[in-house]
VEXNUNU-812394 format. One record per atom (N, C-alpha, C): residue in one letter; z, y, x. Coordinates in steps of 0.001 Angstrom, whole numbers, plus 524288, in hexadecimal, padded with zeros to 5 digits. Example, Ala and Ser with C-alpha at 12.3 -4.5 7.8 and 13.67 -1.06 7.14 Angstrom:
<nodes>
a81E787E9C683386/a81E787EE6C8300C/a81E787F31C83390/s81BA87F73683232/s81BE47FBDC83566/s81EBE8001E83264/
</nodes>
This chain:
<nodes>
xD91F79F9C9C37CB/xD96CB9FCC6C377E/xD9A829FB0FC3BCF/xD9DA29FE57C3F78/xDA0C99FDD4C42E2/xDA5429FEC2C402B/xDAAD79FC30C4148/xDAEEA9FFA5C3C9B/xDB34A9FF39C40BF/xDB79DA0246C4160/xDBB4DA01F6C44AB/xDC07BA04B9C400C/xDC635A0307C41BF/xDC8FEA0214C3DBA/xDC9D0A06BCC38FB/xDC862A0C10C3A66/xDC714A0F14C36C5/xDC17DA10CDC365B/xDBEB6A1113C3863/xDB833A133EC393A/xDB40AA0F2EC3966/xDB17BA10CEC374E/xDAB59A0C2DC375E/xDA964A1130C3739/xDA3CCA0EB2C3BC7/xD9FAFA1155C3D0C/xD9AF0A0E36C3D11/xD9545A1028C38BD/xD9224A0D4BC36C3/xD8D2EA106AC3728/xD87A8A0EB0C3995/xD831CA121AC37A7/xD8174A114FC3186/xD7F1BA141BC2D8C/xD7E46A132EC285D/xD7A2AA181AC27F2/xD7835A16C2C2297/xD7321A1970C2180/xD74CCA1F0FC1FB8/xD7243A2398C1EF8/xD735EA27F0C1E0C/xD6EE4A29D8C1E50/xD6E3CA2E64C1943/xD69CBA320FC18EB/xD66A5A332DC1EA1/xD6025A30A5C1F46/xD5EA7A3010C22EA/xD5E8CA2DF8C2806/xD60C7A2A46C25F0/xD63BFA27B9C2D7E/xD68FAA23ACC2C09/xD6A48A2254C2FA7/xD6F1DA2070C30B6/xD7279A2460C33CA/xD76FFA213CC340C/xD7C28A24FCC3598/xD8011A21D6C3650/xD831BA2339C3C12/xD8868A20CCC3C60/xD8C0BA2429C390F/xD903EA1F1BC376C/xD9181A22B6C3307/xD9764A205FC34EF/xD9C55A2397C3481/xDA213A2179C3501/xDA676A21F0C3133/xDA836A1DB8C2FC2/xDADF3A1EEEC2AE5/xDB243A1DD9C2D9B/xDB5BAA212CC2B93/xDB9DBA1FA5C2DBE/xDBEBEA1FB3C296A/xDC252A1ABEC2AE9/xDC6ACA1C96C26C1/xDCA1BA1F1EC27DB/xDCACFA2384C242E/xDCEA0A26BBC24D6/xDD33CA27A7C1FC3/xDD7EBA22DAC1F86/xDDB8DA227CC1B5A/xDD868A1E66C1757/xDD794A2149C134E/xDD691A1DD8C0EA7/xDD0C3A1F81C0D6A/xDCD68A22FDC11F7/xDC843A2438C11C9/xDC606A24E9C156E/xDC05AA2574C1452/xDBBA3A23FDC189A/xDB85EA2943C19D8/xDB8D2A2AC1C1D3E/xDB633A2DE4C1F97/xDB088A2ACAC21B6/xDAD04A2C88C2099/xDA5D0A2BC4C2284/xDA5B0A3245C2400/xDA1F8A2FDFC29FD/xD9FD5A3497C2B3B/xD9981A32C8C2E07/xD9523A3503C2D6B/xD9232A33B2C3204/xD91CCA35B8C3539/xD8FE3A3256C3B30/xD9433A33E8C40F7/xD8D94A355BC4420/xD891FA32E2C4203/xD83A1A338CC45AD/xD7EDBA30D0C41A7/xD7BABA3471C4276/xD7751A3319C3FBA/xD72A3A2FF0C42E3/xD7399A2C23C400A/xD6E01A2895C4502/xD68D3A2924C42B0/xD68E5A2C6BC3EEA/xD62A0A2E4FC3EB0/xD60E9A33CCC440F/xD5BB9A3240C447A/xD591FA36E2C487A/xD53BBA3715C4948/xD516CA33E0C44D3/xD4BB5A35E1C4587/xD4B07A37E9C4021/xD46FAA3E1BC4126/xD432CA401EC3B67/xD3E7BA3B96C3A74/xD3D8BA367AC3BEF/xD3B59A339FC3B95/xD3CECA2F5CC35CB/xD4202A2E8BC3610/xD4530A29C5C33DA/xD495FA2E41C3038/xD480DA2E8BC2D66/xD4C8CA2FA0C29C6/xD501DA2CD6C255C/xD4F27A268FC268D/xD52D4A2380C228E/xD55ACA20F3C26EA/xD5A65A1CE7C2363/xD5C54A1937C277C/xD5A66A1758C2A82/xD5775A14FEC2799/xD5564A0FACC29FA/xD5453A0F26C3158/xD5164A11F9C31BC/xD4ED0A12E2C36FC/xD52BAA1196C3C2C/xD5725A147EC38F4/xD5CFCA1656C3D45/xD5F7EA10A2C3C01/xD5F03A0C32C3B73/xD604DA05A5C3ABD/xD6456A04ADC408E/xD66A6A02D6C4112/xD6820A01C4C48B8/xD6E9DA0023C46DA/xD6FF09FF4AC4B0E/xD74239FC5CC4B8C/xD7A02A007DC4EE1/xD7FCD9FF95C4B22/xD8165A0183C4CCE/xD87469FF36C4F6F/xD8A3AA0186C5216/xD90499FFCCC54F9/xD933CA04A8C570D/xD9873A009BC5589/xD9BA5A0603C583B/xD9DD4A0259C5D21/xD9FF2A0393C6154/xDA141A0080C652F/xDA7569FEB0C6437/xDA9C09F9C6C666F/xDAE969F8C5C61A7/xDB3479FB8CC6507/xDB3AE9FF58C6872/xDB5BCA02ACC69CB/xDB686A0753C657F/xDB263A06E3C62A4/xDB2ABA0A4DC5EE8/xDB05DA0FC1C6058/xDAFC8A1278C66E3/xDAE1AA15FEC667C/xDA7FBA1823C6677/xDA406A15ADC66F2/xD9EE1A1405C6872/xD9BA4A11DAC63E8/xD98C0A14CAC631C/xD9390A10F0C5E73/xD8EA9A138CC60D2/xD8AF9A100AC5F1E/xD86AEA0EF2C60CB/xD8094A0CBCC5CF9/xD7EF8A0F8FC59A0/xD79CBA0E43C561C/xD73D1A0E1AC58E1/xD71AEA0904C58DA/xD6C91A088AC5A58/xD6957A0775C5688/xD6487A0A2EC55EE/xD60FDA0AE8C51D1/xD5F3EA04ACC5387/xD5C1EA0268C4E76/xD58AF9FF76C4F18/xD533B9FFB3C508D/xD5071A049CC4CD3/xD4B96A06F6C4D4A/xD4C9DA0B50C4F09/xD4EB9A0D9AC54ED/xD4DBDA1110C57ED/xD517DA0DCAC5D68/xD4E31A0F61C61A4/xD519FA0C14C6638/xD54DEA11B4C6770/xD58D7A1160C6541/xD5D11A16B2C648C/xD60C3A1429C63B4/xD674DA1567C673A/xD6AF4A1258C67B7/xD6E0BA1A06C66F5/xD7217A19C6C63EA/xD75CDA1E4AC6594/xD7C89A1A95C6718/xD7C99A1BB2C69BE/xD833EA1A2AC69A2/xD86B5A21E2C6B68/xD8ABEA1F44C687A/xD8E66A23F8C675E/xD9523A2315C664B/xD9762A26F9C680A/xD9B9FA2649C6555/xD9E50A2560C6062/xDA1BBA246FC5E24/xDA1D0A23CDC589A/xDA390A27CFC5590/xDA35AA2C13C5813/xDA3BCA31C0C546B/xD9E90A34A5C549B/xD99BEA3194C5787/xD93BFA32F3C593F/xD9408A3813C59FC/xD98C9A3AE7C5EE0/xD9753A3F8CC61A8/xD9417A3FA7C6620/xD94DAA39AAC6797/xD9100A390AC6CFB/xD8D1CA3435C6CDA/xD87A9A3584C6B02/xD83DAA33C5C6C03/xD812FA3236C6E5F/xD7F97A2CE1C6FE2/xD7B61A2C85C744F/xD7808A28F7C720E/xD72E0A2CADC72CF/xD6D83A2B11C6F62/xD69D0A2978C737E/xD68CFA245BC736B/xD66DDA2066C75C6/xD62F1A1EA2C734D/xD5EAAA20F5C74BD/xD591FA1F9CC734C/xD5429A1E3BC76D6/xD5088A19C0C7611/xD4E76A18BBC7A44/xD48E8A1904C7719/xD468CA1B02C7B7C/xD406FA1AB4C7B18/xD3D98A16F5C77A1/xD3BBCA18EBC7266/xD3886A13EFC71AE/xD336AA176DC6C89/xD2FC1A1582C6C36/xD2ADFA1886C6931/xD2ACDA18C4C63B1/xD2AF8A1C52C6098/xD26EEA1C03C5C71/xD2CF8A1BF4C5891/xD31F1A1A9BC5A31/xD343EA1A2DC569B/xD33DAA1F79C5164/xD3438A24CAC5359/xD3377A2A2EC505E/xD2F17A2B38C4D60/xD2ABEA2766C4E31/xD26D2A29F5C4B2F/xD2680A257FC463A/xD2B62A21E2C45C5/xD28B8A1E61C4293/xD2D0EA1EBAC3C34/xD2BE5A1F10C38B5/xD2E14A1F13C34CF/xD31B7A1AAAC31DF/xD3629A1C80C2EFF/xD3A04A16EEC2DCE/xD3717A12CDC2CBA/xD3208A11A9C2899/xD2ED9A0DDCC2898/xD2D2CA0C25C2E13/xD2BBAA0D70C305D/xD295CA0AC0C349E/xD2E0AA0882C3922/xD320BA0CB5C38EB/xD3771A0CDDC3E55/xD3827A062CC3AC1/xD38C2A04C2C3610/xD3C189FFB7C33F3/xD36149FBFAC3336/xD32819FB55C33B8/xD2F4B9F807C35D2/xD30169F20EC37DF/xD2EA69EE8CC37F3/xD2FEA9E9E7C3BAF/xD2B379EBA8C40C8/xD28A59EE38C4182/xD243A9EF95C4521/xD27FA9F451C4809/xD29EC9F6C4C4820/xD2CDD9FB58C4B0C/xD319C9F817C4E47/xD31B69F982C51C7/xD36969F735C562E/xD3BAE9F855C541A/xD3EFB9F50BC54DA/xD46449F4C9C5326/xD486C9F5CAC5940/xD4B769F720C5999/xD503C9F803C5DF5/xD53D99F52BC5D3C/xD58C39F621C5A01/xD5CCD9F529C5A89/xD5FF39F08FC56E6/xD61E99EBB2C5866/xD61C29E869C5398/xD68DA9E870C5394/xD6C3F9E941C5699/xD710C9E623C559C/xD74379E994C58FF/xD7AF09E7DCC58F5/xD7D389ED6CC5E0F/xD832B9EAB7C5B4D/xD85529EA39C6188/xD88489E764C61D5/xD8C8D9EBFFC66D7/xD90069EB56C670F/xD93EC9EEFEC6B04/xD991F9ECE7C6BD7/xD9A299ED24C71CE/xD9F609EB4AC7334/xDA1499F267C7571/xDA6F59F35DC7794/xDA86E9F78EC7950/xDA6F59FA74C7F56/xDA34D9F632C8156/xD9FDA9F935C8654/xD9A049F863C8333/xD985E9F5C7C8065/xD90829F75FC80EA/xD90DE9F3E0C78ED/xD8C1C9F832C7AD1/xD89919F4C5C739F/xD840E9F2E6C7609/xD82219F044C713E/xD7ED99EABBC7212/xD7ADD9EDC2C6DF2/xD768C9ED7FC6F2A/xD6FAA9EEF3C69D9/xD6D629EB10C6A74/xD6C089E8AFC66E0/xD66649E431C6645/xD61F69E7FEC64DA/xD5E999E62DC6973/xD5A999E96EC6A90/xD56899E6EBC68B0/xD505E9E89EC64AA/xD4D2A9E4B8C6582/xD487D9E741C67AA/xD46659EC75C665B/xD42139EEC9C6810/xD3D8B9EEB2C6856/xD3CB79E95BC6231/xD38119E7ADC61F0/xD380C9E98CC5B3B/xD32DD9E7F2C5996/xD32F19E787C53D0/xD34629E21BC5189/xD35EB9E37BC4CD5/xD37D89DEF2C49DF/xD33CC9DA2CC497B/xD2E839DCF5C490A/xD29969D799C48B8/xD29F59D58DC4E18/xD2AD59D977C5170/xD2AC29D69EC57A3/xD2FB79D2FAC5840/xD32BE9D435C5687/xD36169D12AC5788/xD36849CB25C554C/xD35B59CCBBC4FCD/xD33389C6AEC4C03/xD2F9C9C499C4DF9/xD2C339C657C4FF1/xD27499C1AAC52E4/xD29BC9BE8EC5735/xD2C599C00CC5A75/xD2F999BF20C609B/xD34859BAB7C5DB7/xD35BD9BB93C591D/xD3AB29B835C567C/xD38139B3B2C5474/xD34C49B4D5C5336/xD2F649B0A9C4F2C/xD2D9D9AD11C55CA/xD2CC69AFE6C5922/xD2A319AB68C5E2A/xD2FDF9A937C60C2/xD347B9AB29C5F62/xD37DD9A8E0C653C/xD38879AC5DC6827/xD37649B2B0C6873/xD387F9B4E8C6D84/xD3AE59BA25C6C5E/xD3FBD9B91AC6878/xD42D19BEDBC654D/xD45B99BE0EC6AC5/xD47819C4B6C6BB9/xD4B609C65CC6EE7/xD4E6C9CAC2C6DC5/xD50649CD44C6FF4/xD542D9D15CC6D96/xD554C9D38AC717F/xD567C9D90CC7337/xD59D69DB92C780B/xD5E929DBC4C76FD/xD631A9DD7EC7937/xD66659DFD8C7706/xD69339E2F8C7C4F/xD69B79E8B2C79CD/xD6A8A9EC61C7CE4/xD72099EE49C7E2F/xD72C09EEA0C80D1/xD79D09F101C8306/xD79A89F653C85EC/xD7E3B9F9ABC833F/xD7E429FE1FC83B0/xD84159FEBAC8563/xD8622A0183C87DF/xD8B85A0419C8962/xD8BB8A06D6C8434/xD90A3A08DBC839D/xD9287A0D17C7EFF/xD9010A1329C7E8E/xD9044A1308C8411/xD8B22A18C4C8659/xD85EDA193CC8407/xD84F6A1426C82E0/xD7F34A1468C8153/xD7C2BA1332C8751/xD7E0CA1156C8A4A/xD7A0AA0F60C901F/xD79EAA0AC9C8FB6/xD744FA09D6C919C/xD7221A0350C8FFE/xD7479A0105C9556/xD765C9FC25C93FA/xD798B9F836C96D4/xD75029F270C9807/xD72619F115C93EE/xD6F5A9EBE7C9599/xD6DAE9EBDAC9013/xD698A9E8BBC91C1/xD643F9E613C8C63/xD633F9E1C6C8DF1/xD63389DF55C88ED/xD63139D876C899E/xD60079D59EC85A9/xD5CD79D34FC897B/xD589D9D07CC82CD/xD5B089CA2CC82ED/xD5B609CB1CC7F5F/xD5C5E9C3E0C7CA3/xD56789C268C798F/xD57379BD57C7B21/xD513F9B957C78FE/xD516B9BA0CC73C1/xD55309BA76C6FAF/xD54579B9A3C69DE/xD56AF9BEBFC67A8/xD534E9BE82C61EF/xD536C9C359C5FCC/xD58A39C2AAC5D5C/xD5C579C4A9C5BF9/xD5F9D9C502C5910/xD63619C93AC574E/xD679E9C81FC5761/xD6CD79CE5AC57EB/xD709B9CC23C59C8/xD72269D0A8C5C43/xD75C29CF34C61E9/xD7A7D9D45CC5F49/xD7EA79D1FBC62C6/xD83EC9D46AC6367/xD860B9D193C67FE/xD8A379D5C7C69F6/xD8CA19D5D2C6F33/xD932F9D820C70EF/xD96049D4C3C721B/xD9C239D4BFC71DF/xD9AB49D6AFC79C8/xD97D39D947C796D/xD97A59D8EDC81BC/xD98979D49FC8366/xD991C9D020C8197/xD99129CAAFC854C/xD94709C997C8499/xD92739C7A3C7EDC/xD8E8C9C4CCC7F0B/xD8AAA9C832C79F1/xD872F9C715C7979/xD820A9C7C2C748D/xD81239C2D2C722B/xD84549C4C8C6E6E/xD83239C10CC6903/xD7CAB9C124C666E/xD7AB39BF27C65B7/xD756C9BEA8C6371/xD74289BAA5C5FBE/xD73189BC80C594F/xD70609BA0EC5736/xD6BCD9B88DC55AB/xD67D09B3EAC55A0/xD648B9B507C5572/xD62AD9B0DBC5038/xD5FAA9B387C4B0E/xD60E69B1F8C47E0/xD5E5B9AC44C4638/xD597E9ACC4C49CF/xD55479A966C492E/xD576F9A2D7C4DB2/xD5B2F9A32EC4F26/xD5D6299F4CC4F6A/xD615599AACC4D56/xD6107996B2C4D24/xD656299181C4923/xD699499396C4BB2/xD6BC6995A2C5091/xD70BB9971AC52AD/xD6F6199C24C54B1/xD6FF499EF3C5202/xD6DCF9A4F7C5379/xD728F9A865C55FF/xD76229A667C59EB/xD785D9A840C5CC3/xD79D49A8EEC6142/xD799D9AC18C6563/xD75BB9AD2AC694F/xD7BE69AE10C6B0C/xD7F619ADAAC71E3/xD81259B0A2C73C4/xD7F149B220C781A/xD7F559B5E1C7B8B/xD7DE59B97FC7EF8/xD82B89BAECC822F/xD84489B8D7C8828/xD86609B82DC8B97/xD854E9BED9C8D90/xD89039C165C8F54/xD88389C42AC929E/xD8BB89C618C9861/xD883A9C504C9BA3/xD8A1E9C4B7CA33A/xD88509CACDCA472/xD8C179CAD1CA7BE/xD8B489D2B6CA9FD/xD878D9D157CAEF4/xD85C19D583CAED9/xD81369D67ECB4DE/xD82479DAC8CB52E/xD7EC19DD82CB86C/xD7F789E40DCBB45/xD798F9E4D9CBA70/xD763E9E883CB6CD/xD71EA9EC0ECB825/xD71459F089CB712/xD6E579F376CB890/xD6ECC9F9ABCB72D/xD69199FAB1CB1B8/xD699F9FC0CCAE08/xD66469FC17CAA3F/xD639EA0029CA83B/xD5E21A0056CA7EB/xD5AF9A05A4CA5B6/xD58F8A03B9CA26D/xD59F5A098EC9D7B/xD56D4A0936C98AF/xD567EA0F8FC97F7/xD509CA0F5AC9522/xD4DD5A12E2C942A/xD5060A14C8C8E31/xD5216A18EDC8FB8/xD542AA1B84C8A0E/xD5528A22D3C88F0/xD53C0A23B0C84B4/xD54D5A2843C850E/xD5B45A2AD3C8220/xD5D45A2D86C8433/xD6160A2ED7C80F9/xD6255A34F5C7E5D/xD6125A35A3C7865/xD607BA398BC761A/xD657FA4099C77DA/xD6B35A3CD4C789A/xD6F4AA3E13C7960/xD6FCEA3E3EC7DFE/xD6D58A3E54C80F1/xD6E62A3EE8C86B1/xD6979A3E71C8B07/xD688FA43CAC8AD0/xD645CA46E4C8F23/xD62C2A4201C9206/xD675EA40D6C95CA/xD6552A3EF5C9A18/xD6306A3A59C99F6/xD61B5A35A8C9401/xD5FC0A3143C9380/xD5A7AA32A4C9181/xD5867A3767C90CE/xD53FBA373CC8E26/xD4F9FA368AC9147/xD4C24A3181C8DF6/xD46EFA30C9C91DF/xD46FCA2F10C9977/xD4C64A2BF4C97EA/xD4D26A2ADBC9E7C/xD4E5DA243AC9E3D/xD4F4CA228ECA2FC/xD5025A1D12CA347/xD54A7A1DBECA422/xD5985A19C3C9FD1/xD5F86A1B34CA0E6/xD5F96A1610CA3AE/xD6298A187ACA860/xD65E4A146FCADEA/xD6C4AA1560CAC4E/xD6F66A1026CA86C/xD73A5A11B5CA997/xD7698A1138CADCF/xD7ADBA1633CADE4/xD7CA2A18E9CB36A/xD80C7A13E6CB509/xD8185A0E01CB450/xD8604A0D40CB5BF/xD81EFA05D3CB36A/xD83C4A03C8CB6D4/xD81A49FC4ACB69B/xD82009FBF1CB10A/xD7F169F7EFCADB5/xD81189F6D4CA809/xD82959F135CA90A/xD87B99EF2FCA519/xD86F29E887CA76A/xD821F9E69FCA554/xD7F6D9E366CA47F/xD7B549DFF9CA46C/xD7BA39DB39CA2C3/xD79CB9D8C7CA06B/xD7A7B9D535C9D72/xD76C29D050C9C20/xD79259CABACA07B/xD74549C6ABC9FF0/xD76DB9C384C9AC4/xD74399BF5EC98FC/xD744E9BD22C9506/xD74CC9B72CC966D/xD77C39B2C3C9329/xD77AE9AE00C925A/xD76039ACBEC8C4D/xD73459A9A8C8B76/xD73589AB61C85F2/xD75FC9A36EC839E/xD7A3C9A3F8C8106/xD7B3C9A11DC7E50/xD7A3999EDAC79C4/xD75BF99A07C77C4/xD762799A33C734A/xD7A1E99495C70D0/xD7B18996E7C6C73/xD808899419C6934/xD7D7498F09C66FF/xD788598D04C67D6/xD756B98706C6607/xD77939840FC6A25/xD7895984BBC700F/xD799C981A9C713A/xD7B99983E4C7649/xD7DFC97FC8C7A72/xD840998217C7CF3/xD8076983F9C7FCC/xD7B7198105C8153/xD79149830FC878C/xD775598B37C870A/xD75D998C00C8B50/xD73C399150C8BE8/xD6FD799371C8CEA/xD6BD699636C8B8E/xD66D5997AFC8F5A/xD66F599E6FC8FC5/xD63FC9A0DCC9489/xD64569A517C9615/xD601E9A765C9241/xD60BD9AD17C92B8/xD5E579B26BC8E5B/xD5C479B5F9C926D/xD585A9B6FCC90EA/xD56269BACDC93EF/xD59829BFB2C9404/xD58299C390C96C6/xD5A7E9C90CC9616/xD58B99CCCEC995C/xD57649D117C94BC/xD54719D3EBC9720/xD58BB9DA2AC9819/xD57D89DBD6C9D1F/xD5BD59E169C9CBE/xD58BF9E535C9E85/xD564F9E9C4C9CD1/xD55459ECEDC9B8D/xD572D9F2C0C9BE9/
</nodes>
């Protein structure tokens, strides 16, 4: 739930799907209305499927829901007249049924989502849950985590060594990771200059479909220090940008 001093805006379950849904107070009563339906496959007709993570930007004008089990990001305004459906290539999700889409064997997307008033933050994982538990079980969990402008144009992707959940104030990435005695991770972030491609299609707009998006303008970029709170010293994090 996002709430601002009269309005909260929340995704919640509803006949077949989920749904952003908005109240607002008005006097000594509450107006509910629903504002967008995040169901869209004849495949999935319960909640469940539609699971993902949601924010409003603390500007207040901007929200943004990423599925977990579909690599499908919409961000929108907060009256959802203007849509932008951000979906990227990936197999098999449509033919598979709510039993199988909630699986530990079927791939997850989206774990966490975090937003300052220029970009929001997705914890990305893109593996399956067993894949991921085996890699946590040897020592070698990692995590992406993806940055977006308010537009919905990808800005930078960043893998960190440990699996956890992350949030982001635009300075740094907080990361917890649970399977540690001090499971608190900070994440330094220094500006660079690169120009970034990702493969995506966009439902809402002709010109992203089935193409490689080049955004039109530098994104900042983002290297890493990684601090951990056991002890004062520091060691470097890989990072991968994408």
């Amino acid at each position: 739930m996002c709430s601002f001093p009269d309005t909260f805006y929340y995704a919640d379950n509803v006949p077949r799907g989920k749904a952003i849904i908005r109240t607002v107070y008005q006097g000594d009563s509450l107006q509910t209305e629903q504002i967008y339906n995040l169901a869209f496959s004849k495949k999935h007709r319960s909640w469940s499927p539609y699971i993902g993570d949601f924010i409003v930007s603390p500007s207040g004008n901007r929200m943004v829901y990423a599925y977990k089990y579909f690599r499908k990001i919409l961000v929108m305004d907060t009256s959802a007249q203007t849509v932008r459906d951000i979906t990227f290539d990936v197999d098999g999700v449509e033919a598979k049924n709510d039993v199988l889409t909630l699986g530990p064997d079927n791939v997850t997307y989206y774990w966490g989502i975090s937003a300052t008033d220029d970009y929001f933050f997705l914890t990305y994982s893109g593996r399956t849950p067993l894949q991921v538990s085996r890699e946590n079980g040897k020592g070698d969990g990692y995590i992406f985590v993806e940055q977006y402008d308010w537009g919905g144009n990808p800005v930078a992707r960043y893998k960190l060594d440990h699996w956890g959940r992350v949030v982001s104030d635009g300075k740094r990435l907080y990361q917890v990771c649970y399977m540690y005695d001090d499971p608190l991770f900070f994440v330094y972030i220094a500006r660079k200059r690169i120009k970034l491609v990702c493969k995506i299609k966009g439902q809402n707009d002709s010109s992203l479909k089935n193409t490689f998006y080049i955004c039109s303008r530098y994104g900042e970029v983002y290297t890493f220090i990684l601090h951990i709170i056991r002890c004062i010293s520091c060691i470097g994090i890989r990072v991968c940008i994408q």
